[in-house]
C-alpha positions in Angstrom: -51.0 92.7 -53.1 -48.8 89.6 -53.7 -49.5 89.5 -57.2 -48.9 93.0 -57.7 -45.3 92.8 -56.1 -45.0 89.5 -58.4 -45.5 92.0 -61.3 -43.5 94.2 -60.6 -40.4 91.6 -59.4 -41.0 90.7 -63.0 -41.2 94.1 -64.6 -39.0 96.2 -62.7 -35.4 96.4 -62.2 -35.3 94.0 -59.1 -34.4 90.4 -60.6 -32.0 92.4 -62.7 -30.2 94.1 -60.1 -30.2 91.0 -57.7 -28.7 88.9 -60.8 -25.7 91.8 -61.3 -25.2 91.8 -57.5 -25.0 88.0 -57.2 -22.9 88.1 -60.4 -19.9 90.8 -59.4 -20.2 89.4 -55.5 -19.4 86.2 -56.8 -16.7 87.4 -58.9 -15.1 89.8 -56.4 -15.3 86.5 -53.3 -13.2 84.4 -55.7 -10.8 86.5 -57.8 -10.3 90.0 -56.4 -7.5 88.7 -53.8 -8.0 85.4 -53.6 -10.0 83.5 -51.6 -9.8 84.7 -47.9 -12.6 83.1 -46.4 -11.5 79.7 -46.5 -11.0 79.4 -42.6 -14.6 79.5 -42.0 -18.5 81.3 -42.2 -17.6 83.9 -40.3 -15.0 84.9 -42.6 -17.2 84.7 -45.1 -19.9 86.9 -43.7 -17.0 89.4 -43.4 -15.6 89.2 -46.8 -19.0 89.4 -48.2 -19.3 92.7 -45.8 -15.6 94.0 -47.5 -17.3 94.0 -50.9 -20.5 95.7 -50.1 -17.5 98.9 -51.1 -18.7 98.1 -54.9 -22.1 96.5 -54.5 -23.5 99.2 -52.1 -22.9 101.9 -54.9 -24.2 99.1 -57.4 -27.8 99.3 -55.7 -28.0 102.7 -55.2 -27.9 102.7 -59.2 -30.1 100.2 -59.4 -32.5 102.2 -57.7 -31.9 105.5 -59.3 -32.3 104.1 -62.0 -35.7 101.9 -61.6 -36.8 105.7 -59.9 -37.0 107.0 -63.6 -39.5 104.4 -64.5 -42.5 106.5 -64.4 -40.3 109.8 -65.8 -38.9 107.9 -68.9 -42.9 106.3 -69.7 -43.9 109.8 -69.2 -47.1 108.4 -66.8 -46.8 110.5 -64.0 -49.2 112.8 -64.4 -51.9 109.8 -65.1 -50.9 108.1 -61.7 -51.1 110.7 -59.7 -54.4 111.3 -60.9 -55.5 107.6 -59.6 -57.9 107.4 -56.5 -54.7 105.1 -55.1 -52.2 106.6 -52.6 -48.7 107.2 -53.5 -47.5 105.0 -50.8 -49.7 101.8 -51.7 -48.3 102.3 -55.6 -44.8 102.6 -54.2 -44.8 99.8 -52.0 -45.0 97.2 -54.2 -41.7 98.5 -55.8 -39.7 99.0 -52.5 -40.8 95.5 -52.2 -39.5 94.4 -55.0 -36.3 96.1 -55.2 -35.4 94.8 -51.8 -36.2 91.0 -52.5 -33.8 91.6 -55.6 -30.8 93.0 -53.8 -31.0 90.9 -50.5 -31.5 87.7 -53.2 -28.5 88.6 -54.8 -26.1 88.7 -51.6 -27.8 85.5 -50.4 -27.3 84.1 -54.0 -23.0 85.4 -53.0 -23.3 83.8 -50.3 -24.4 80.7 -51.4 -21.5 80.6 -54.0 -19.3 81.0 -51.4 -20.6 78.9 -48.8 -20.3 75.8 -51.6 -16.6 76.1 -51.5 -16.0 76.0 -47.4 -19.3 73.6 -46.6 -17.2 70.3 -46.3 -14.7 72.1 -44.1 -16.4 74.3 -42.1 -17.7 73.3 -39.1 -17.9 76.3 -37.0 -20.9 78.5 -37.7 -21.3 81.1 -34.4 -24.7 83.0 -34.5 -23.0 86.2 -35.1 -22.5 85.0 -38.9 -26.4 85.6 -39.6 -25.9 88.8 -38.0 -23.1 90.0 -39.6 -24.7 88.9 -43.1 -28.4 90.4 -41.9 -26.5 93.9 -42.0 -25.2 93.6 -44.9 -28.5 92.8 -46.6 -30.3 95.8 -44.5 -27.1 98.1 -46.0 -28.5 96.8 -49.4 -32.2 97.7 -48.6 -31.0 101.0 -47.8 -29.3 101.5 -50.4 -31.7 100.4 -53.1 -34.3 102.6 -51.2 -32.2 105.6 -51.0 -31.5 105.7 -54.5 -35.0 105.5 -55.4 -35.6 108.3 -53.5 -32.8 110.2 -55.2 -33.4 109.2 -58.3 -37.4 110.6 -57.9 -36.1 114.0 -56.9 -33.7 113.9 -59.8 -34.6 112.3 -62.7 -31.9 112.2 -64.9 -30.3 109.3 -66.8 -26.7 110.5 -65.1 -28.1 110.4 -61.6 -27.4 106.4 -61.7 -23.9 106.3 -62.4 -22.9 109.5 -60.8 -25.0 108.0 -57.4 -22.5 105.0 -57.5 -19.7 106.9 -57.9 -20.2 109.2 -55.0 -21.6 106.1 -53.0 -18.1 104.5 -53.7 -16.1 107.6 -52.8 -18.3 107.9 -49.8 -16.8 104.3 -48.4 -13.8 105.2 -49.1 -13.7 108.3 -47.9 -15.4 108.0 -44.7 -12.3 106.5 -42.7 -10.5 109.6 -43.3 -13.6 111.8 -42.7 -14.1 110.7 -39.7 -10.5 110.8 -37.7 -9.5 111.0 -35.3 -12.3 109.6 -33.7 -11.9 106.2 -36.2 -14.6 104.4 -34.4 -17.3 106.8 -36.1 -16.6 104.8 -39.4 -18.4 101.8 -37.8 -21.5 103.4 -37.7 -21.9 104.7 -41.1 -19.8 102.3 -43.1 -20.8 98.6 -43.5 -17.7 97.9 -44.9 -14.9 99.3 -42.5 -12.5 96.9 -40.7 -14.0 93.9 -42.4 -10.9 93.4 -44.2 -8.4 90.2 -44.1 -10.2 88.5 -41.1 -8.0 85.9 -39.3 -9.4 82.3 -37.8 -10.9 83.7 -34.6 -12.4 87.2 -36.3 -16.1 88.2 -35.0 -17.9 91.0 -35.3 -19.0 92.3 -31.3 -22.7 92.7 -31.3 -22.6 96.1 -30.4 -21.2 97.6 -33.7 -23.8 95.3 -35.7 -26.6 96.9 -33.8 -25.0 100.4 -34.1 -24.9 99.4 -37.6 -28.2 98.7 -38.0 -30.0 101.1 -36.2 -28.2 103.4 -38.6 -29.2 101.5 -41.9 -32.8 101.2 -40.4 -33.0 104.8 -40.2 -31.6 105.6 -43.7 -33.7 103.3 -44.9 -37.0 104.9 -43.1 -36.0 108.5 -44.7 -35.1 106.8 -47.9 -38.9 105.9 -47.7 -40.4 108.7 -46.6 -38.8 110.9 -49.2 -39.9 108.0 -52.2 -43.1 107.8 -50.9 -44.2 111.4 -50.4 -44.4 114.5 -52.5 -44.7 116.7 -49.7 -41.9 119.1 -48.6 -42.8 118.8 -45.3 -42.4 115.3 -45.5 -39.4 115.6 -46.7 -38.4 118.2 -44.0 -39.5 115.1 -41.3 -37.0 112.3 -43.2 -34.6 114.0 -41.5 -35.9 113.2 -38.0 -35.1 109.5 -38.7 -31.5 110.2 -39.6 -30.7 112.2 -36.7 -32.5 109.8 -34.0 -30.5 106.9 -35.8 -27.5 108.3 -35.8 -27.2 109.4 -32.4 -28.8 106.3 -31.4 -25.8 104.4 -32.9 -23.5 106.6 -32.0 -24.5 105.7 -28.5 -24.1 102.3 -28.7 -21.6 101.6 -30.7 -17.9 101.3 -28.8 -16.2 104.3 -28.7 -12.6 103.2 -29.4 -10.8 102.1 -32.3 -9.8 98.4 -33.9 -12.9 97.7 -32.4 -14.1 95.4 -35.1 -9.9 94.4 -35.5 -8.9 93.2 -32.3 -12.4 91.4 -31.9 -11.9 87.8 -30.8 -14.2 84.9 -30.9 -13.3 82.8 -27.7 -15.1 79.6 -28.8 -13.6 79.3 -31.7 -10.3 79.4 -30.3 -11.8 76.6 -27.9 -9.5 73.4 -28.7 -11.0 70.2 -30.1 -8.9 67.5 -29.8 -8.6 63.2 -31.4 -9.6 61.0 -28.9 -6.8 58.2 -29.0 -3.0 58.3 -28.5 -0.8 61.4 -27.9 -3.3 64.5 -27.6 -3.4 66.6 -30.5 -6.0 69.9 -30.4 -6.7 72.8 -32.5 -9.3 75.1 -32.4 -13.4 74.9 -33.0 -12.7 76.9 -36.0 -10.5 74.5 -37.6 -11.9 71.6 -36.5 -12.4 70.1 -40.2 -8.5 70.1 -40.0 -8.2 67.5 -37.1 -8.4 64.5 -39.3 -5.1 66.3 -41.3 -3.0 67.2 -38.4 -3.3 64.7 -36.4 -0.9 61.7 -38.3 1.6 63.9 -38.8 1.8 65.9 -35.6 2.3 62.8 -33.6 5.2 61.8 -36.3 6.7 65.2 -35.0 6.6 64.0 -31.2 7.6 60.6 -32.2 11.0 62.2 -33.2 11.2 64.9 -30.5 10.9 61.6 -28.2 14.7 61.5 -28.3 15.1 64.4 -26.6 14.9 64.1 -22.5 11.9 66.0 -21.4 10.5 65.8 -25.0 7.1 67.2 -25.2 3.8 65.2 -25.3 1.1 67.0 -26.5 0.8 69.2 -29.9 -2.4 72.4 -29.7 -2.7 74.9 -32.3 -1.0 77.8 -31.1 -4.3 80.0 -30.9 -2.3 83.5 -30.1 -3.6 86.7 -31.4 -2.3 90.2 -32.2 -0.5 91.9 -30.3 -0.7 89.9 -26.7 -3.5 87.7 -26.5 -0.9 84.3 -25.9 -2.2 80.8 -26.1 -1.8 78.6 -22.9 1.4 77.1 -22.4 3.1 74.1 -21.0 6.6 72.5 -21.3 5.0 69.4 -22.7 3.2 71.1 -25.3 4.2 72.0 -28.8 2.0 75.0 -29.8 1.6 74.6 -33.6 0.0 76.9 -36.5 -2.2 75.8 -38.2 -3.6 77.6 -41.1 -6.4 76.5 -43.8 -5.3 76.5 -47.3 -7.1 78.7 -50.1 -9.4 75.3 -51.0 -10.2 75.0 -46.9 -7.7 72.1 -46.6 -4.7 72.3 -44.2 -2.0 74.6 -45.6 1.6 73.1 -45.9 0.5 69.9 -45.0 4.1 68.1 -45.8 5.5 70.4 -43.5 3.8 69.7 -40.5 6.0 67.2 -38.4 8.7 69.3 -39.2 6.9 72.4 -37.7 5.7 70.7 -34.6 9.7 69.9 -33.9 10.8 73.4 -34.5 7.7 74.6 -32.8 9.1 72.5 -29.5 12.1 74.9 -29.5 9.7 78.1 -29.5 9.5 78.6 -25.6 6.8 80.0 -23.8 4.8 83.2 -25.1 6.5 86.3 -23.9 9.9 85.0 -23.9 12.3 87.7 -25.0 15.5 84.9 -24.8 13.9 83.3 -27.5 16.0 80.5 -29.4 16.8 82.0 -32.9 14.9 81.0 -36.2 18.2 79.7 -37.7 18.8 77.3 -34.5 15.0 76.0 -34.6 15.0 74.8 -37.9 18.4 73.1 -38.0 17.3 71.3 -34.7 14.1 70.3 -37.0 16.4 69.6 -39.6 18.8 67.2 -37.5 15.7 65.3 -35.8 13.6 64.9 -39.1 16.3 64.0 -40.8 15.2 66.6 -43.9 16.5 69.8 -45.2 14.7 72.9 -43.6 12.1 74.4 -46.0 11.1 78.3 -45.2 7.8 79.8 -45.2 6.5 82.5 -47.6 7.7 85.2 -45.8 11.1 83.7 -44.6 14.6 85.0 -45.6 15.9 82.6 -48.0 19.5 83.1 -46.0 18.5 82.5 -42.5 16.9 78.8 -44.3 20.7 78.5 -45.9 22.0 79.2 -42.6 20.1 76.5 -40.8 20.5 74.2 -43.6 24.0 74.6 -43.2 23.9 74.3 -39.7 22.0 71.1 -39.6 24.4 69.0 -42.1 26.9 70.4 -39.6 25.0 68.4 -36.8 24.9 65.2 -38.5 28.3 65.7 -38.8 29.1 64.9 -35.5 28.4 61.9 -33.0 25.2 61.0 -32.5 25.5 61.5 -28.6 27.2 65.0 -28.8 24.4 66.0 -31.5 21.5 65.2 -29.1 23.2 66.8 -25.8 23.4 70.3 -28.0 19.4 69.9 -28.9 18.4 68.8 -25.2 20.1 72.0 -24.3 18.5 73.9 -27.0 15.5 72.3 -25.9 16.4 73.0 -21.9 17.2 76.5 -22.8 13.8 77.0 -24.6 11.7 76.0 -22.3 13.7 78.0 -19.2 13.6 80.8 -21.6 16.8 81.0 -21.2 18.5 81.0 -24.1 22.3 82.0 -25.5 24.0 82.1 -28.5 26.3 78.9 -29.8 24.1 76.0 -27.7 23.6 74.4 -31.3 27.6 75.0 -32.7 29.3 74.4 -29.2 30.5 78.0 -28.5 27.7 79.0 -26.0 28.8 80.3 -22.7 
């Protein structure tokens, strides 16, 4: 049997399809919007997941297509006529096909992986999951259009399977409102978009999801295998069972896959001498990066009465899921740039003071972005530089502000920031603490 399914890895469509999948994955991780899986492997496994929306149709050609074999070589009449059973002749190229597909999303994965391996430390157990049903999504695909493309052997049933596979993911969020969870359990690809830091993927929906892909891939059989009608009447009996098995266990609410949130790797990890600096699990392979010039930031805060001691990643998560706080801790983003280094790096000190004049989570008298970075400005001793999503004016503003700080006497400089600073942490703050106008 093994050397049979080596012959046909060789002669069938398998290595070729697995190389076009490995290929286009590859292609899509790194230039279709960037790379957004620096942060970790699970973002990875969920990015990989994203783009099953063009490799899923991809093997449903590819098996369509190897389905025509026998039609195109016009050697189906002299098969069936062997002593052998359809299903032992078929099994070998089920086999094949699905070594070839789950090859080439391991080979995608393997691309990617080289990118994040010095800098990702994290690696949860759900990442093999997540990654196991995309492979199984492949399987089924490949299987179903060999199944497909038996029934209709045409040379157009290829590329017209992939375009309706395609339309189907993209369609199926909208087919399935209001009740948006339903999308979970037939699409492999739905809310695996822009994953943040702390992203998972609840076990639920990944056994939801592959109860139904195990039963699309049963029927996929079933109806490749067998010539009978009757057997092809019973395939359905695996879709049905499977999809109200899913049904059943997957969540039935919304943003399930969205609002997810991996508690470990929010867990802080923090340097073992001098003032404490933390950030999470999942940017562990940061530390070495933040720490140097996070303490430089409480070096200069150290002026201030009160100053804070301690700098953690700020480990909050949409919409209300705060990170703990204290009056002597500086929450700080941190983010990891596209090559899995720290983003902004030059700007940290400077974040970790402004940061200090944040307040606690929650706070709706929160001190204004313009008086933030000129108190950064003032203590740092450098001109504020905005983010990528900043108004250009409010940094003009605080720019302004700041050179009108240094401006005055030291000693009447530093009592306006230890108010600021008094003010943020009470969560009490008012307009003009910063100019001398406040109330």
């Amino acid at each position: 049997m093994s050397r049979i399914l080596a012959l046909e890895l060789r002669r069938s469509a398998a290595i070729g399809a697995g190389g076009i999948l490995a290929v286009v994955g590859t292609l899509l991780l790194y230039f279709a919007e960037g790379i957004g899986f620096a942060t970790g492997w699970m973002q990875l496994a969920m990015t990989q997941r994203l783009y099953l929306a063009l490799l899923w149709p991809l093997a449903l050609a590819a098996g369509a297509w190897q389905a025509r074999r026998e039609h195109r070589s016009d050697v189906e009449e002299l098969f069936a006529s062997t002593p052998r059973p359809r299903p032992l002749r078929t099994a070998p190229t089920l086999g094949a096909l699905a070594i070839g597909v789950v090859s080439g999303y391991l080979a995608m994965a393997v691309a990617g992986g080289v990118w994040i391996v010095d800098t990702a430390g994290y690696l949860p157990a759900a990442v093999f999951t997540v990654a196991a049903v995309g492979a199984l999504a492949l399987i089924a695909a490949a299987w179903l259009g060999l199944a497909v493309g038996r029934l209709l052997p045409s040379p157009v049933t290829a590329p017209a399977l992939a375009v309706a596979g395609l339309a189907l993911l993209l369609l199926l969020p909208a087919m399935t409102r209001p009740r948006g969870w339903l999308a979970l359990v037939f699409s492999p690809i739905y809310e695996m978009n822009m994953p943040d830091a702390y992203a998972t993927v609840p076990g639920r929906v990944s056994a939801a999801q592959a109860v139904w892909l195990a039963a699309l891939a049963v029927a996929a059989v079933l109806l490749f295998a067998f010539r009978s009608r009757r057997v092809g009447v019973a395939a359905l009996v695996p879709l049905a069972a499977g999809a109200a098995l899913a049904i059943t266990v997957v969540p039935h609410r919304d943003r399930v896959v969205t609002d997810a949130v991996d508690p470990v790797a929010q867990e802080l990890v923090c340097a073992d001498d001098g003032p404490r600096v933390c950030v999470s699990r999942v940017h562990a392979g940061l530390l070495a990066e933040v720490v140097a010039p996070a303490r430089e930031g409480l070096a200069m805060l150290a002026r201030l009465p009160a100053a804070p001691t301690r700098v953690h990643e700020d480990t909050s998560t949409y919409p209300d899921r705060h990170a703990p706080w204290a009056a002597d801790v500086v929450l700080l983003p941190v983010e990891a740039g596209t090559d899995g280094r720290l983003d902004r790096a030059d700007t940290v000190a400077a974040d970790v003071v402004a940061a200090a004049f944040d307040g606690p989570p929650g706070c709706e008298n929160r001190i204004g972005y313009v008086d933030r970075l000129a108190a950064a400005a003032y203590l740092t001793g450098r001109d504020p530089v905005g983010g990528e999503f900043v108004d250009p004016a409010e940094v003009a503003a605080a720019r302004q502000l700041g050179a009108t700080l240094r401006g005055l006497p030291a000693g009447e400089a530093e009592s306006r920031l230890a108010a600021l600073h008094r003010a943020a942490v009470t969560c009490s703050a008012v307009d003009g603490l910063l100019t001398g106008s406040a109330r």
